[in-house]
N, C-alpha and C positions, 0 to 999 in steps of 0.2 A: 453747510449741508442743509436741504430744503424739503420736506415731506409736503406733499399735495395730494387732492384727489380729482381726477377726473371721470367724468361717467356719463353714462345717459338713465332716463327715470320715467316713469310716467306722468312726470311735471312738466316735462316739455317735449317727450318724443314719444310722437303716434306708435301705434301697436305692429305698423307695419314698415316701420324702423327695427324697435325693439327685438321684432322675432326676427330678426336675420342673427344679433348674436346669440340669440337663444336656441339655433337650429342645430349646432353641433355639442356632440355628447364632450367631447375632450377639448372644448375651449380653453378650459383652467389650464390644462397640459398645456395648450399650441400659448397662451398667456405670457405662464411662467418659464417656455423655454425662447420665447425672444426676450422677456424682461433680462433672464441670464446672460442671454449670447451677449445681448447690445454692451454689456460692461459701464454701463450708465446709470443704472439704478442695482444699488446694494441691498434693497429691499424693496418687498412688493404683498399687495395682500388684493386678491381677486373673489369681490363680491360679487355672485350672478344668480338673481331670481325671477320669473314674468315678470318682473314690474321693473329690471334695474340693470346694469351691467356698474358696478364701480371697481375703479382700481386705484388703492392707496398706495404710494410708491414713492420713497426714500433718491431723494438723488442727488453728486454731486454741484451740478448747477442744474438749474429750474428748466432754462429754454431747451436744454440739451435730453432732461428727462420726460420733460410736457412732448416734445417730438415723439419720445421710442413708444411712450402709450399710446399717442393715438394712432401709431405705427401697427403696432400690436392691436388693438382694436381692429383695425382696417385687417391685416389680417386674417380674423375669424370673422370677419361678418360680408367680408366683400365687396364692401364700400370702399372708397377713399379717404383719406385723413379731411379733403376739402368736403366731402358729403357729410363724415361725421359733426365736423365744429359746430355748425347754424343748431346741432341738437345740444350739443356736449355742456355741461356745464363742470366749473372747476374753481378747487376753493385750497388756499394754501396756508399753510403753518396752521395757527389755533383755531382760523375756521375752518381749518380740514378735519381739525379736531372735533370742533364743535359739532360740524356735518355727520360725522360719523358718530358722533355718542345720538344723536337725533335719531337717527339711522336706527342703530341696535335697540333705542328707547320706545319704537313704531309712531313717531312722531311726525319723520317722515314720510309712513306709509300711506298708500289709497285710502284704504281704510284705518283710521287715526286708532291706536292702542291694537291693532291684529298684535297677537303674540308669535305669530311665526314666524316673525324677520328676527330674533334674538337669535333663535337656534338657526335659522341658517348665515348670520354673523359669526357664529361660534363653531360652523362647519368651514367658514371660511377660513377665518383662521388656522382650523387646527391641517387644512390643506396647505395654507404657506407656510406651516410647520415641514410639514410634510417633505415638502419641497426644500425646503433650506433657504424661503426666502425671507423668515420673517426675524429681526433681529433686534439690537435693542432699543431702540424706538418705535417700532411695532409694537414687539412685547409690551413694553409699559401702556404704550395707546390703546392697546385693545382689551390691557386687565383693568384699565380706570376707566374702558366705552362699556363693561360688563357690569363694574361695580354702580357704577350711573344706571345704566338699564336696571338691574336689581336695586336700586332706590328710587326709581321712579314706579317701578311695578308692584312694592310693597308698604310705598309714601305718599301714593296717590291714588285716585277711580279713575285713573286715567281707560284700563281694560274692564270696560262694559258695553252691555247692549249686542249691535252686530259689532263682531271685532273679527272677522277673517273675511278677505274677497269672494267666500265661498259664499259664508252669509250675507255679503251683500249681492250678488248672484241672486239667490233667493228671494231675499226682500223686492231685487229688482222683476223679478219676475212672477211673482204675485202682482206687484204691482200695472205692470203688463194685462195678469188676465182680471183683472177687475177687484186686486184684492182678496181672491181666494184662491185654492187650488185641490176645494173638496171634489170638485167634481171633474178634476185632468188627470189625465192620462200623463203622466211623468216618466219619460225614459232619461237616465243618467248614464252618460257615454265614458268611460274610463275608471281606473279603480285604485289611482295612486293616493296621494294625501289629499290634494285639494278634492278631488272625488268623494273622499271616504267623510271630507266636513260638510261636502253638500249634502250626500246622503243623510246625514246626521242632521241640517238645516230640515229638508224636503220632509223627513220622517214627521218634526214637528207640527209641518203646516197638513198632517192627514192628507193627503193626496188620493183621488180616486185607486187609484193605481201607481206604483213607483216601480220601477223595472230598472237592472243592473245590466249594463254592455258593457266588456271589454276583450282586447283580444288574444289574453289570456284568461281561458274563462276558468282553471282554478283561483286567479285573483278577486275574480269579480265572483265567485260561491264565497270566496271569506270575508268579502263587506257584506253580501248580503246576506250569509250568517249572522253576523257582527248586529245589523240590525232587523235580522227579521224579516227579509225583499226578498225576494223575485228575480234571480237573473236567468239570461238568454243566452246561447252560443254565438257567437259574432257571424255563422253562416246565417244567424234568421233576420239581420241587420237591415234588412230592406222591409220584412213586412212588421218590424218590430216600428220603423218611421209609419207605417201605412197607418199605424193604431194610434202614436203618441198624439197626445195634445202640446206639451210641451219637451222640448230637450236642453236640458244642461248639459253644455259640453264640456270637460274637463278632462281629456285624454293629452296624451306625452308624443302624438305623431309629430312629425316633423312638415309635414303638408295636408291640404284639407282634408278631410275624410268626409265632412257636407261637401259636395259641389253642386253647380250650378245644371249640369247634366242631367247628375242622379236625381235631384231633389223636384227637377222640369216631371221626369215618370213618376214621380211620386207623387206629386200634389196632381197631375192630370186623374192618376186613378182615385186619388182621396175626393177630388171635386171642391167646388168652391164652400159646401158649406162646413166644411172643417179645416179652420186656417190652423198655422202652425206657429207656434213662437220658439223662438232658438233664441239661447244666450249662452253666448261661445266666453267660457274663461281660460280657453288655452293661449299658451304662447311660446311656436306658434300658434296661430290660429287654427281651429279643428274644421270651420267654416269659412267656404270661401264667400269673401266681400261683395261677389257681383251676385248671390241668392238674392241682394235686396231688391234685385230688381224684376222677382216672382211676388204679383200682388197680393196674396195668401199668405203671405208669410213676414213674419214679425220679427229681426235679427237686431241684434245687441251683443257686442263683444266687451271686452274686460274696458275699455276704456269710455264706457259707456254706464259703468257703474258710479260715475259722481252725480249718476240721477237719484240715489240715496244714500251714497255717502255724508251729503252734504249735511244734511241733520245729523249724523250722528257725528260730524268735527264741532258741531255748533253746539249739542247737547255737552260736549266735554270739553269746553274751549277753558273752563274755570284748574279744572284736572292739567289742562295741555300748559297751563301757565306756572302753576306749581313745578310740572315736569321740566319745565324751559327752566325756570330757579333753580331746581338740582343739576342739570348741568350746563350751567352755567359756573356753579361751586366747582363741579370736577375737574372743568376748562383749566378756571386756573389752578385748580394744582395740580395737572399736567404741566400748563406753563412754567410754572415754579420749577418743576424738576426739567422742565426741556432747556430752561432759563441757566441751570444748573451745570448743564453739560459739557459749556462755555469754557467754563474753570477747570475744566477733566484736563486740561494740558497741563497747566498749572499745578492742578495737586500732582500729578504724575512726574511733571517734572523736579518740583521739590523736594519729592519722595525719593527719586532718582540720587540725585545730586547728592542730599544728606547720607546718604544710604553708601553712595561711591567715596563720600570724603570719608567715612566711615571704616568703608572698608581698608583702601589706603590706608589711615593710620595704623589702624589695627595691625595690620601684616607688615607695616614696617616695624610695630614697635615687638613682636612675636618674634622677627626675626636677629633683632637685635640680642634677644634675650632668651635665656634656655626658661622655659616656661614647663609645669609635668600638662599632662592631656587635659586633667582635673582645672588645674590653672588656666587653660587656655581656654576650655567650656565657659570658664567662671568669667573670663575677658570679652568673652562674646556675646555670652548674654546682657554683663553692666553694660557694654557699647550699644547693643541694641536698644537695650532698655532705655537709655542716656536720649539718644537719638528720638526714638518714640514719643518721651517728655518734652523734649523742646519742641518737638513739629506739632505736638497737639493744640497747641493755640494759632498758631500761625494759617493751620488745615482747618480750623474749624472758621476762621474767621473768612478764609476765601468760600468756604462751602455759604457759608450767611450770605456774602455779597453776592454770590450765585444764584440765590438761592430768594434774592429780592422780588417783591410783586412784581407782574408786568403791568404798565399803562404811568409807571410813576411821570414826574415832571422831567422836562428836558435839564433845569440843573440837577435833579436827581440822579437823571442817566448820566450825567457830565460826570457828576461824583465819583460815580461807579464805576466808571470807566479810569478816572485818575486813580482812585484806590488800588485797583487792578497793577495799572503800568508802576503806581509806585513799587506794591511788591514784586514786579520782576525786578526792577531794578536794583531796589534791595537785596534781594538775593540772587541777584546777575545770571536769571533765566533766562537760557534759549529755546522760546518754544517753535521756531521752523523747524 
C-alpha cells in the first residue's frame, strides 16, 4: 500500500491556474465522491486554500491511484489530467510526509510562518473525517503533522513580523504608493477572513480614509465595527471607485468584480491626475488581468506578493531551519510506526493461530470430561492466560524488528528481512 501527495501550489502554478480549482463551492464534495466511486484509493484527505489545491491519498498501487487524482482534479477544475501535470507536483511515502508536516508547519507557505494554513489543515482533516475517508494512516499522519506544527510554533520565531498574505498585501501596497498611506483614500472590497486581517493590517498603517465594501452589507458593518471603519452599501460601488486611491481586493466572487469595462468609466471621469492601485488577493481573481492595460492604473494580484515576501523568508531563514530539525524528528517517527505496519500480518496471524490451537484443545479436553461451570471458567482463563505468556516475547520481538530505523544498511535490511521469514517459518505462518 502507498500514500502520496499530489497538488498544485503557488510554487509553480500561476493564479490563473489555481483559480479554476478554486471556483466551485463543493469541490471537496465532487473530490471525495470520485475518490469513493474509483475503489482505488481507501483513503483520501483534500487540502484547498488560494494558494493550493493538495490531495493526500492512500492507495493500493501508486500508478493506478496517481491516475484517479488527477482524474478527480480534472474534474473540478476543467482541465485535462495532460493540462494539469506541467503544474502538478508529487511526493510519495515519507516525503509525502515530510511535505505535509511543512505544509501544516507554514513553512511551505507564500508567506513563511502565516499561521493560517494550521487551521485550515485541521479543517481539512476533520472534512475527510467527515466523509469517511480518512483512516489509519491518515489518522496517524495528520496527529504527528499537528504535533510537529505545534512544536515548531512554540520551539521557534519562526511566526513573526508579516505573517499572513493579508499583511503582505499591505506591505505590498505601501510600498506601491511610495511607502506611506497617510494620505489614500483606501477602499477594502469583501469582508471574510482575509478581508477582516487586512482591515486590521490598513488600520495600522493610518490611512487617510479606509472604507469597507461587501455585498452583504451586515458583514461589512461587523468588520467595520470590529475596527472602528466606514462601510458603504455595495449599490454606491461605482462612486465609492471614483474617490479610492487605493483598493484591496479580497472578496469570495467567483469572477471579476474589477473589469476592464467598468474601470475604462471610471478612470476617464477620475482623469489622469488620480491614478489607482489595486492589489487583488482573491482567488479567484476579484480583478480582471487585462485592467493592466489602462495607463492610470497600478495592479498586482496574490502572486505578485514575493515582491515582500522575500525579506521576510530571509529575516527567519535561522527559525525555518530549527523548524525543518523538528520535523525532520517527527518524519521518522512516523516512519518507525509506518515501518511497523509491515509486521500487522504477522502479529495478527500469531495471535490467530495460538488463539485457534487454544481453543481446540480446550473444547476437546471440556468435552471429554464432566467439568462444573466454575471449573470450566477457571480452564479458560489459565488457557488464555498460558497463551498470552508465551506470545509475549515472540510479539514484542516482531514489534522491535518493525519497528527498526528507516535508512539502515542494505545488510541491515537483509537481516530484517531473514529474521522475519525465519519467524514465519518457525511458527508455519500463512500470511496470503
Amino acid at each position: 500500500m502507498d500514500f502520496f501527495i499530489i497538488g498544485v501550489s503557488h510554487h509553480q502554478t500561476p493564479v490563473e491556474v489555481r483559480e479554476k480549482f478554486a471556483s466551485l463551492s463543493d469541490a471537496g464534495q465532487k473530490l471525495y465522491h470520485h475518490h469513493a466511486e474509483s475503489g482505488q484509493l481507501p483513503e483520501s484527505l483534500v487540502l484547498s486554500t488560494c494558494n493550493r489545491l493538495e490531495i493526500l491519498a492512500v492507495a493500493d498501487r501508486l500508478e493506478s491511484g496517481r491516475r484517479v487524482v488527477l482524474e478527480s482534479m480534472a474534474a473540478v477544475s476543467g482541465l485535462t489530467p495532460e493540462q494539469i501535470r506541467p503544474f502538478a507536483h508529487e511526493y510519495v511515502g515519507l516525503e509525502a510526509a515530510r511535505y505535509m508536516f511543512k505544509v501544516a508547519a507554514s513553512l511551505d507557505s507564500l508567506v513563511l510562518g502565516e499561521p493560517q494554513i494550521l487551521g485550515q489543515v485541521k479543517e481539512a482533516f476533520r472534512e475527510s473525517l467527515d466523509y469517511r475517508r480518512a483512516g489509519a494512516i491518515i489518522n496517524r499522519l495528520m496527529h504527528r503533522c499537528f504535533r510537529a506544527a505545534k512544536r515548531v510554533r512554540s520551539e521557534t520565531c519562526l511566526a513573526g513580523g508579516t505573517v499572513s498574505v493579508a499583511g503582505a498585501a499591505v506591505s505590498l501596497a505601501r510600498n506601491l504608493r511610495g511607502g506611506d498611506l497617510h494620505n489614500a483614500s483606501v477602499l477594502l472590497l469583501g469582508a471574510g477572513p482575509m478581508a477582516a486581517l487586512a482591515a486590521a493590517h490598513l488600520k495600522k498603517r493610518a490611512p487617510a480614509e479606509l472604507v469597507i465594501m461587501n455585498r452583504s452589507l451586515a458583514k461589512a458593518q461587523i468588520l467595520a465595527a470590529k475596527h472602528g471603519l466606514r462601510c458603504r452599501p455595495w449599490e454606491e460601488f461605482h462612486p465609492a471607485l471614483l474617490e479610492a486611491d487605493l483598493i484591496i481586493a479580497a472578496t469570495g466572487a467567483q469572477s471579476p468584480i474589477l473589469t476592464l469595462e467598468g474601470l475604462e468609466k471610471i478612470m476617464a471621469l477620475r482623469g489622469v491626475a488620480k491614478p489607482l492601485t489595486i492589489v487583488d488577493i482573491g482567488v479567484p481573481r476579484n480583478a480582471a488581468h487585462d485592467l493592466k492595460r489602462l495607463s492610470n492604473i497600478v495592479l498586482r494580484n496574490i502572486d505578485d506578493l514575493n515582491e515582500v515576501v522575500w525579506e521576510n523568508k530571509a529575516s527567519r531563514q535561522e527559525a525555518a531551519d530549527q523548524a525543518r530539525a523538528i520535523i525532520d524528528g517527527e518524519v521518522e517517527k512516523f516512519g518507525h510506526w509506518l515501518k511497523s505496519l509491515a509486521c500487522q500480518p504477522m502479529l495478527a496471524a500469531l495471535t490467530l493461530k495460538a488463539e485457534t490451537i487454544r481453543q481446540h484443545e480446550l473444547q476437546r479436553t471440556l468435552n471429554q470430561h464432566r467439568f462444573s461451570s466454575d471449573q470450566r471458567a477457571a480452564l479458560e482463563a489459565m488457557t488464555s492466560a498460558l497463551v498470552r505468556r508465551l506470545l509475549h516475547d515472540p510479539l514484542t520481538y516482531i514489534k522491535q524488528i518493525g519497528e527498526q530505523p528507516e535508512g539502515g544498511t542494505g545488510a541491515a535490511e537483509a537481516a530484517r528481512e531473514r529474521n522475519l521469514n525465519a519467524l514465519r517459518r518457525a511458527f508455519n505462518l500463512d500470511l496470503e
